[in-house]
Biopython code that builds the backbone (N, CA, C, O; Angstrom):
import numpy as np
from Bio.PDB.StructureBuilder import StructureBuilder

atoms = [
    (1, "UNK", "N", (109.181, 44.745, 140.595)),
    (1, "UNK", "CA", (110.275, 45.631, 140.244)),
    (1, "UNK", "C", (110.687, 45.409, 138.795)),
    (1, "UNK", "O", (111.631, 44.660, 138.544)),
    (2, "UNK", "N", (109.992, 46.053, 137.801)),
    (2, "UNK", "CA", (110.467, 46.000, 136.184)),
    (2, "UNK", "C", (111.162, 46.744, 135.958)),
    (2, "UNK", "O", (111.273, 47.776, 136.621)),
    (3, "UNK", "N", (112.003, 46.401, 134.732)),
    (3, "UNK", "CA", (112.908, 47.576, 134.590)),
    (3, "UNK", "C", (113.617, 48.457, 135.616)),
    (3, "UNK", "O", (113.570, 49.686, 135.562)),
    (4, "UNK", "N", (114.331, 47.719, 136.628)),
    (4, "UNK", "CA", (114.630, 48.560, 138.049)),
    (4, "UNK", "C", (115.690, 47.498, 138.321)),
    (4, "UNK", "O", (115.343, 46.328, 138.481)),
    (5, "UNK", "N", (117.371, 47.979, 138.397)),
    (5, "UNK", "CA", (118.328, 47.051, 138.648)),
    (5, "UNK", "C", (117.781, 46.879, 139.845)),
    (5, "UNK", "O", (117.177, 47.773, 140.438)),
    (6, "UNK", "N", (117.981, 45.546, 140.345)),
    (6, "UNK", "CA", (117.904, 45.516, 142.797)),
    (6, "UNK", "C", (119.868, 46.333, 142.919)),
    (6, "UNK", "O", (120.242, 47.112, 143.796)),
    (7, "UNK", "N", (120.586, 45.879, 141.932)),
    (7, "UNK", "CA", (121.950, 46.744, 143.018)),
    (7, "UNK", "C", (122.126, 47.865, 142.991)),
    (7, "UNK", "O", (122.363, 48.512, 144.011)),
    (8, "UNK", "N", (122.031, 48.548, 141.413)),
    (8, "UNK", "CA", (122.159, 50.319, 141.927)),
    (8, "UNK", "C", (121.510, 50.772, 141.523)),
    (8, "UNK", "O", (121.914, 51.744, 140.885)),
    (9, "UNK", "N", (120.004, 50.521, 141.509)),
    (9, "UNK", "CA", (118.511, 51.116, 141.140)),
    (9, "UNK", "C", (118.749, 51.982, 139.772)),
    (9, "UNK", "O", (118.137, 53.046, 139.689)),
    (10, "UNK", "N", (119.639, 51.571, 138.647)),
    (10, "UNK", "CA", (119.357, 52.045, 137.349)),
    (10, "UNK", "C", (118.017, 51.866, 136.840)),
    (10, "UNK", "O", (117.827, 50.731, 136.403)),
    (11, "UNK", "N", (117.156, 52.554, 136.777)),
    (11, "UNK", "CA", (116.060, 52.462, 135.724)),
    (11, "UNK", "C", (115.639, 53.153, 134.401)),
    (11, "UNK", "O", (116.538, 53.911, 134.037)),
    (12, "UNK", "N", (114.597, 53.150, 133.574)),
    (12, "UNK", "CA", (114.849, 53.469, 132.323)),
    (12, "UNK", "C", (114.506, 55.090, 132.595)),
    (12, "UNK", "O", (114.063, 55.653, 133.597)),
    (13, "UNK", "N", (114.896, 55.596, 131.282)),
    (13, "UNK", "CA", (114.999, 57.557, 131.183)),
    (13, "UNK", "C", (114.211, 57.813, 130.086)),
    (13, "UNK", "O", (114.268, 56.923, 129.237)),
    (14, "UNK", "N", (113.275, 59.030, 129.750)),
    (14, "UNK", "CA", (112.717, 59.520, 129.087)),
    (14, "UNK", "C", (113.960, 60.648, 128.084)),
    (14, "UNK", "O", (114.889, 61.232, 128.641)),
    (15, "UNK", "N", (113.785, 60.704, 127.152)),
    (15, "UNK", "CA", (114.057, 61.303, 126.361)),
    (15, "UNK", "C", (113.407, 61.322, 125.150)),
    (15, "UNK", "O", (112.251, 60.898, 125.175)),
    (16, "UNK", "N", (113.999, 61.836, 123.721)),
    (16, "UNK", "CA", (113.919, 62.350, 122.123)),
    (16, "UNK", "C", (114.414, 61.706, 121.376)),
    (16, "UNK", "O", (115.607, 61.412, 121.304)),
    (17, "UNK", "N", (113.267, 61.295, 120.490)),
    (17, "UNK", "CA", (113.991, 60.616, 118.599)),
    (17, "UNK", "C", (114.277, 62.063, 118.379)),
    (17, "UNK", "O", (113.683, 63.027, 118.860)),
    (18, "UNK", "N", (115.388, 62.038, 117.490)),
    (18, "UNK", "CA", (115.749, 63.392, 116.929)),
    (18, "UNK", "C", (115.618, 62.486, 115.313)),
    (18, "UNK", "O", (116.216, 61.477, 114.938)),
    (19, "UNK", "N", (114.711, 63.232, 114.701)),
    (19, "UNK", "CA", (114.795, 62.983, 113.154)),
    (19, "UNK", "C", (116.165, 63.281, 112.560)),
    (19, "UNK", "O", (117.200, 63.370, 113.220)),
    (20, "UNK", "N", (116.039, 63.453, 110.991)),
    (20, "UNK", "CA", (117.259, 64.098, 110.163)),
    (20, "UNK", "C", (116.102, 65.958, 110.276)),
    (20, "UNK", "O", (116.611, 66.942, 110.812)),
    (21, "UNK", "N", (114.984, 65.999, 109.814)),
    (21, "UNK", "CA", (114.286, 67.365, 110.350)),
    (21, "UNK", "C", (114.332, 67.891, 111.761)),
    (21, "UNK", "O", (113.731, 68.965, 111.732)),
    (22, "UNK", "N", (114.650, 67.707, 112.670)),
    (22, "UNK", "CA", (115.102, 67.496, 113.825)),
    (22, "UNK", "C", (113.360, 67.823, 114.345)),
    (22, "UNK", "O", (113.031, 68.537, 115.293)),
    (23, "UNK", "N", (112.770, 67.344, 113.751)),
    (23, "UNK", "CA", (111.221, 66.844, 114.663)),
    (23, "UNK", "C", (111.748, 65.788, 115.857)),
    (23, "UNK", "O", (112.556, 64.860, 115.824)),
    (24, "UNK", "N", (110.890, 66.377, 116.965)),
    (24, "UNK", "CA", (111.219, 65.284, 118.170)),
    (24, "UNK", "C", (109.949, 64.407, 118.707)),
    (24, "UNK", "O", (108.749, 64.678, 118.673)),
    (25, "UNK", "N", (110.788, 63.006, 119.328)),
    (25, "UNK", "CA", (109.553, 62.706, 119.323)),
    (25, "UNK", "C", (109.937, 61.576, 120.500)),
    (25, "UNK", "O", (110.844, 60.762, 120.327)),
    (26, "UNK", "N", (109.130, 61.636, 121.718)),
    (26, "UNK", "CA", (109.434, 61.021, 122.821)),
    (26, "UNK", "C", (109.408, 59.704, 123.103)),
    (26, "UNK", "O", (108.366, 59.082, 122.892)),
    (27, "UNK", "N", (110.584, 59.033, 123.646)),
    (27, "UNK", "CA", (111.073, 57.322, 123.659)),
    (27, "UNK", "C", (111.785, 56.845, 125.185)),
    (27, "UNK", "O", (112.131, 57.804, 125.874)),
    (28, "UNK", "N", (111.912, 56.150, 125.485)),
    (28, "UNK", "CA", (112.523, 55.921, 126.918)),
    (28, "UNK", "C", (113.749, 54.767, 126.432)),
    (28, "UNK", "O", (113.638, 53.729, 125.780)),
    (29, "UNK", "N", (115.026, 55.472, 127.088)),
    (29, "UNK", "CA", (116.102, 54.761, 127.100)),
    (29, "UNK", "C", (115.968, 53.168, 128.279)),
    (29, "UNK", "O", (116.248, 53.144, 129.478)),
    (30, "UNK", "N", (115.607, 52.342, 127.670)),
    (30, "UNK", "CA", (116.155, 51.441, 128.381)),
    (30, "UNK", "C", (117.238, 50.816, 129.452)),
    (30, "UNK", "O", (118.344, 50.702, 128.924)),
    (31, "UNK", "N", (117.204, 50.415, 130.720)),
    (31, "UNK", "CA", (118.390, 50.224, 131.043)),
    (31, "UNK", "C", (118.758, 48.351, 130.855)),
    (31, "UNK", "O", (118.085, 47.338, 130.665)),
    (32, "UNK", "N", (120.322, 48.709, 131.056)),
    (32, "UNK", "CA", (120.609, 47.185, 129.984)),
    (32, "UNK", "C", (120.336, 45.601, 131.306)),
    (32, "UNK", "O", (121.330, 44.913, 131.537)),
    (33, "UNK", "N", (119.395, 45.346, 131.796)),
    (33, "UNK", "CA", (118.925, 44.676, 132.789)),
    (33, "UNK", "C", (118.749, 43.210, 131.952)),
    (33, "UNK", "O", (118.190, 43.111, 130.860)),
    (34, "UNK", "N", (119.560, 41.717, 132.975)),
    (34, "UNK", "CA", (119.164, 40.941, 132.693)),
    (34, "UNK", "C", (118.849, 39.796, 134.128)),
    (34, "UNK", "O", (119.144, 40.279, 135.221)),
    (35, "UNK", "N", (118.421, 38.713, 134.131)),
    (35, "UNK", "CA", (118.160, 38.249, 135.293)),
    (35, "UNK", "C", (119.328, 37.066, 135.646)),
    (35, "UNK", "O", (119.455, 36.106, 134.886)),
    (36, "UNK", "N", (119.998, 37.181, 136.615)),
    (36, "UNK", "CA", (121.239, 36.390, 136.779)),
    (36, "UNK", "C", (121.228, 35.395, 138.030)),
    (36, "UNK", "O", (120.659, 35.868, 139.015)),
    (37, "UNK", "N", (121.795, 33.990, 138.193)),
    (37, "UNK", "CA", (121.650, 33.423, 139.290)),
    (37, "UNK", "C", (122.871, 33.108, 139.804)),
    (37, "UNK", "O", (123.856, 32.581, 139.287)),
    (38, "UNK", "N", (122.578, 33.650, 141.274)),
    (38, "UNK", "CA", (123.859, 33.717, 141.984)),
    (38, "UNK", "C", (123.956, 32.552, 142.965)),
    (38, "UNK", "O", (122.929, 31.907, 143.174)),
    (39, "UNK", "N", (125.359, 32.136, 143.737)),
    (39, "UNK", "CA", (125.226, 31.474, 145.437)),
    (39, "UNK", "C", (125.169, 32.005, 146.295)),
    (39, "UNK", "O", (126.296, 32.487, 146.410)),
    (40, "UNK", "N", (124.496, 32.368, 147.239)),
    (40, "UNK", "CA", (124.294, 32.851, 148.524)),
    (40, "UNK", "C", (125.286, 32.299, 149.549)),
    (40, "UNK", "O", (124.811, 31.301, 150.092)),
    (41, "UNK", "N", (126.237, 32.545, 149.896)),
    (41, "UNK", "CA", (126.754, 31.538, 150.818)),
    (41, "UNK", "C", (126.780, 32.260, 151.878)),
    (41, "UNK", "O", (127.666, 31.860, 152.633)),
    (42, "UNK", "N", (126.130, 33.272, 152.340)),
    (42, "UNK", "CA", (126.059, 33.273, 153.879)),
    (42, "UNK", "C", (124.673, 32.510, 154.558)),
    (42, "UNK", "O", (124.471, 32.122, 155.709)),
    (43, "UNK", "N", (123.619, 32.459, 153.056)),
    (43, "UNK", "CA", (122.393, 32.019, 153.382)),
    (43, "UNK", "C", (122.363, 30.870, 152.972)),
    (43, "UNK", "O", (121.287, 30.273, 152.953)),
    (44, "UNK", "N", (123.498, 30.283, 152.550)),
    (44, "UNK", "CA", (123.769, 28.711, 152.059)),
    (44, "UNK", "C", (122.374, 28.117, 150.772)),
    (44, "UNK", "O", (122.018, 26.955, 150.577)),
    (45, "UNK", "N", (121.881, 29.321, 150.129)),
    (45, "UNK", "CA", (121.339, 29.164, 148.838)),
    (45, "UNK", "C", (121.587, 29.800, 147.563)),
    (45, "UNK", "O", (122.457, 30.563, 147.143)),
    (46, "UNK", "N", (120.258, 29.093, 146.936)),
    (46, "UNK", "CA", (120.745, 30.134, 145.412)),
    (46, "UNK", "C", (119.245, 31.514, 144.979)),
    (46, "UNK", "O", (118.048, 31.294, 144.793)),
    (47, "UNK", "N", (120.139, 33.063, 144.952)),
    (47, "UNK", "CA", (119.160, 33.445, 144.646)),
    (47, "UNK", "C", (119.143, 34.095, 143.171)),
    (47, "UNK", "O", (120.234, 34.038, 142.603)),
    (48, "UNK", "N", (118.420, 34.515, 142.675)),
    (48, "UNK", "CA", (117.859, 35.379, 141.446)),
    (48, "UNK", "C", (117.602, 36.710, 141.760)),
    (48, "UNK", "O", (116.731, 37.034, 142.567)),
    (49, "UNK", "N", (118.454, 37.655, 141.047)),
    (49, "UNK", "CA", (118.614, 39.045, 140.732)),
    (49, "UNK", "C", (118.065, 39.448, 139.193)),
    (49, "UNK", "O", (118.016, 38.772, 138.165)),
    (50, "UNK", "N", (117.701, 40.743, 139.456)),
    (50, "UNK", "CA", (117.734, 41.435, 137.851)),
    (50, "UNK", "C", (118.273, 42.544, 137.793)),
    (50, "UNK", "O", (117.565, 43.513, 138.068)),
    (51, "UNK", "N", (119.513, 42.740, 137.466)),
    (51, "UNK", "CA", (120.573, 43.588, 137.618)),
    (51, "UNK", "C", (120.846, 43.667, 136.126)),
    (51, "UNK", "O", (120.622, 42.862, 135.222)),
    (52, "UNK", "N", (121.519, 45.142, 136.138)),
    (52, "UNK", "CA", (121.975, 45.755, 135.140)),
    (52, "UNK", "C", (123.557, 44.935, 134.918)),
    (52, "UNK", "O", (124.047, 44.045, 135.613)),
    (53, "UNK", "N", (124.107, 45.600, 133.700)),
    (53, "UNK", "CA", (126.003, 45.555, 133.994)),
    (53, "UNK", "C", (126.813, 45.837, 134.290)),
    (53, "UNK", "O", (127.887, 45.250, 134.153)),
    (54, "UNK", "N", (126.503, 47.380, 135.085)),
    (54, "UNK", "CA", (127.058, 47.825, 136.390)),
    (54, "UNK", "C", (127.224, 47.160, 137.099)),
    (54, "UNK", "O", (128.348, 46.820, 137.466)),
    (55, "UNK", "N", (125.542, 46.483, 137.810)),
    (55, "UNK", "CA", (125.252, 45.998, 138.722)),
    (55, "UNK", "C", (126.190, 44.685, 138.930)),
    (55, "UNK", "O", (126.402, 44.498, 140.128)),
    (56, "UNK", "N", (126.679, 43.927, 138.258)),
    (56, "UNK", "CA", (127.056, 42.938, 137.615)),
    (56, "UNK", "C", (128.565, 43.016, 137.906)),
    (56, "UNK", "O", (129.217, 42.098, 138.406)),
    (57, "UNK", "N", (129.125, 44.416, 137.474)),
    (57, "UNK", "CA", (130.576, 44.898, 137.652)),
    (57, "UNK", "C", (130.651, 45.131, 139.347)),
    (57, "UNK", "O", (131.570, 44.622, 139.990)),
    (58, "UNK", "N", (129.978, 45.652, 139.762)),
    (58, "UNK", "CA", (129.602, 45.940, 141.273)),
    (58, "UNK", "C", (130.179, 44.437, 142.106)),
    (58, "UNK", "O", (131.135, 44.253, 142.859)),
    (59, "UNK", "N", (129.317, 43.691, 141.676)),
    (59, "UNK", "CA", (129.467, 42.216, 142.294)),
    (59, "UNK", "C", (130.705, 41.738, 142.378)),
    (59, "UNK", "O", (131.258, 41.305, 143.389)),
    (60, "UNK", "N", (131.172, 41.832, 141.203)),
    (60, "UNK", "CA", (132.521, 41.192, 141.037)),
    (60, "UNK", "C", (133.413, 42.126, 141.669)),
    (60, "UNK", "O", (134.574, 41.726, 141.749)),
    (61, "UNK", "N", (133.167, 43.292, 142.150)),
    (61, "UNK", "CA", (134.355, 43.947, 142.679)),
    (61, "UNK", "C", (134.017, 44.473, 143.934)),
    (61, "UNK", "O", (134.839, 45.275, 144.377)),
    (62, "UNK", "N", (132.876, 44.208, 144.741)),
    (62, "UNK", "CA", (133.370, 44.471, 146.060)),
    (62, "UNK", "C", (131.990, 42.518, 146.668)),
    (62, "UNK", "O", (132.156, 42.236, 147.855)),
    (63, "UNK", "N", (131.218, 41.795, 146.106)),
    (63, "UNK", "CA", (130.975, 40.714, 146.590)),
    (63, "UNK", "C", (129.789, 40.720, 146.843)),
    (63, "UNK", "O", (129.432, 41.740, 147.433)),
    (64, "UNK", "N", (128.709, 39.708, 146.561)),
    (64, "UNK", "CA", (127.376, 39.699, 146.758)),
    (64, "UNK", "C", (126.416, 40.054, 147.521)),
    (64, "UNK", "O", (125.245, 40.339, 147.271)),
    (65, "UNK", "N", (127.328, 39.994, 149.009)),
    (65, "UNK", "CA", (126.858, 40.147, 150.111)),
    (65, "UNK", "C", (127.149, 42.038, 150.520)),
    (65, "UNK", "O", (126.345, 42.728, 151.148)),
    (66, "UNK", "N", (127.895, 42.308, 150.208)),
    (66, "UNK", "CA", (128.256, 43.702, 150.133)),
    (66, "UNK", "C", (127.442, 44.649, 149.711)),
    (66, "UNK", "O", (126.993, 45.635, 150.296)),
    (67, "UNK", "N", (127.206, 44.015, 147.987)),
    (67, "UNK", "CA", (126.390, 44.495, 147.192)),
    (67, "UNK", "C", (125.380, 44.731, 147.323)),
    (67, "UNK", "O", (124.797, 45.796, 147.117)),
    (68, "UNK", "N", (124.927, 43.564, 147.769)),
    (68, "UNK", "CA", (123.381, 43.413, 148.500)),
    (68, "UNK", "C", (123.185, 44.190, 149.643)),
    (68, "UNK", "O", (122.351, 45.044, 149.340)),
    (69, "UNK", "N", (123.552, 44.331, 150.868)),
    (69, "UNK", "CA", (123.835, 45.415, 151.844)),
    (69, "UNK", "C", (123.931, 46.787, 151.305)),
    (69, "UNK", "O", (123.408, 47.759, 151.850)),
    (70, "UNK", "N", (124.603, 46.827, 150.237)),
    (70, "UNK", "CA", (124.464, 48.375, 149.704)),
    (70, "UNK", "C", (122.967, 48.953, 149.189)),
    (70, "UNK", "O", (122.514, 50.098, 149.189)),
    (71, "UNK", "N", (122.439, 47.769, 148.785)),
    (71, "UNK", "CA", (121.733, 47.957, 147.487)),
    (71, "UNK", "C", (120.109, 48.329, 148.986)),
    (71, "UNK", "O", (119.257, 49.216, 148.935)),
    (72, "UNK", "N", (120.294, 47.282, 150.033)),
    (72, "UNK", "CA", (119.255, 47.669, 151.191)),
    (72, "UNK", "C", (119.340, 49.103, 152.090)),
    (72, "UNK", "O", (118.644, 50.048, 152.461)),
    (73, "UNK", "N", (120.486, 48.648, 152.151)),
    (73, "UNK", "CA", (120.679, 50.359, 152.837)),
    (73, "UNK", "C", (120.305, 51.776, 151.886)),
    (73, "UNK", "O", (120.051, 52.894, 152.336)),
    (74, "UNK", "N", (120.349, 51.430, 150.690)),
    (74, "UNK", "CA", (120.009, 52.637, 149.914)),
    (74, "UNK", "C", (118.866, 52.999, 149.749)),
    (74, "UNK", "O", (118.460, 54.149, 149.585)),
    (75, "UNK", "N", (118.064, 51.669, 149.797)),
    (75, "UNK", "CA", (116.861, 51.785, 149.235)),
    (75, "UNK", "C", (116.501, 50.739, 147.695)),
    (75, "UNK", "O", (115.487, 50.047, 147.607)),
    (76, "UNK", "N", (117.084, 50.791, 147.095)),
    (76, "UNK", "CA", (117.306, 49.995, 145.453)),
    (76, "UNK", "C", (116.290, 48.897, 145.580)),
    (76, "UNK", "O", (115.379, 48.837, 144.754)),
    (77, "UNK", "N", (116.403, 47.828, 146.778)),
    (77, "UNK", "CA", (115.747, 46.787, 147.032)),
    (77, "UNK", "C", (115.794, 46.357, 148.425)),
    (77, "UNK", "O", (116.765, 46.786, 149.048)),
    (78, "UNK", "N", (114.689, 45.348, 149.291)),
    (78, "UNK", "CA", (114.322, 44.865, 150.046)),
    (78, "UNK", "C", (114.688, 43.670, 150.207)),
    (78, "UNK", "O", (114.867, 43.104, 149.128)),
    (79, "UNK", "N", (114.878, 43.034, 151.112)),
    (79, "UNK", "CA", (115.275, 41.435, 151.405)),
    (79, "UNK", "C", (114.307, 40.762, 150.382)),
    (79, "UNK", "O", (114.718, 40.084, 149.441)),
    (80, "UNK", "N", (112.938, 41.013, 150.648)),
    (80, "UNK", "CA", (111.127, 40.475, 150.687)),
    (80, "UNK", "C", (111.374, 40.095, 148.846)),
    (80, "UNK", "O", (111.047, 39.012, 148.360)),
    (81, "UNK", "N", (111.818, 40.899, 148.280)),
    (81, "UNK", "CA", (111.760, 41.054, 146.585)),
    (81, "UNK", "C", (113.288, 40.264, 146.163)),
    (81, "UNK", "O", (113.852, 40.425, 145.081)),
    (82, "UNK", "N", (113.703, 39.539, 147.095)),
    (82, "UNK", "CA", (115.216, 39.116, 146.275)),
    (82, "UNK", "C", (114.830, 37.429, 146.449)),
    (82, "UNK", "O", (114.774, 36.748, 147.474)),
    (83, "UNK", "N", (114.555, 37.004, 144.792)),
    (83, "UNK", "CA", (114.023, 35.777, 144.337)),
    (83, "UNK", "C", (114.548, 34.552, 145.097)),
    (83, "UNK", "O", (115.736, 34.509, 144.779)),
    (84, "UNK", "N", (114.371, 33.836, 145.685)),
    (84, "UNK", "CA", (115.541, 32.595, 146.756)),
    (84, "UNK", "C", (114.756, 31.521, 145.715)),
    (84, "UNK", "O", (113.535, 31.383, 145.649)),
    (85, "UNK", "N", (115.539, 30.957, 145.096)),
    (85, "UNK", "CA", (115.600, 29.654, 144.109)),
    (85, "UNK", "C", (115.662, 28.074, 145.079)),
    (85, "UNK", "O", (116.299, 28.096, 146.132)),
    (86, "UNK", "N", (115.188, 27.179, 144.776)),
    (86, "UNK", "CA", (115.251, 26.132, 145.661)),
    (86, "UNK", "C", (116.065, 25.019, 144.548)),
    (86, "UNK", "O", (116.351, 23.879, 144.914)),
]
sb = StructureBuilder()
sb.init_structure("model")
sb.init_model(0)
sb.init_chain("A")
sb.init_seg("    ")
for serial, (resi, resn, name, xyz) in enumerate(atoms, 1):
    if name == "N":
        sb.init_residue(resn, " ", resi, " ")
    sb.init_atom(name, np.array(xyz, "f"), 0.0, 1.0, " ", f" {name:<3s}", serial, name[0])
structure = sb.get_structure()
């Protein structure tokens, strides 16, 4: 999963360099994704995400476990792909 938040499946967008001639010329917006380590405490470990700063804002305002439940039920990500750190 590159470039693909796991909490609210932001990924990158195609768009246009616009010159000062307004020649165009095709580039992909990045999304702002970094890899963060969290506590698991229902699974009493530590795992590794690569979440955006949404994703990030998400956490802090409704909780990891929430988040994570959201993020499976949607589709975004799978149990199988969420990094468990030892």
């Amino acid at each position: 999963m590159s470039k693909i938040c796991q909490i609210t499946g932001i990924k990158a967008m195609n768009g246009n360099n616009v010159s000062h001639s307004k020649r165009r010329t095709k580039r992909t917006f990045d999304a702002n994704l970094f890899t963060k380590k969290f506590y698991y405490v229902e699974q009493d470990c530590w795992i590794s995400l690569k979440l955006s700063a949404q994703g990030l804002r998400l956490i802090n305002k409704i909780g990891l476990d929430a988040a994570l439940n959201r993020a499976v039920e949607k589709g975004y990500t799978d149990w199988k792909s969420i990094k468990v750190l030892d």
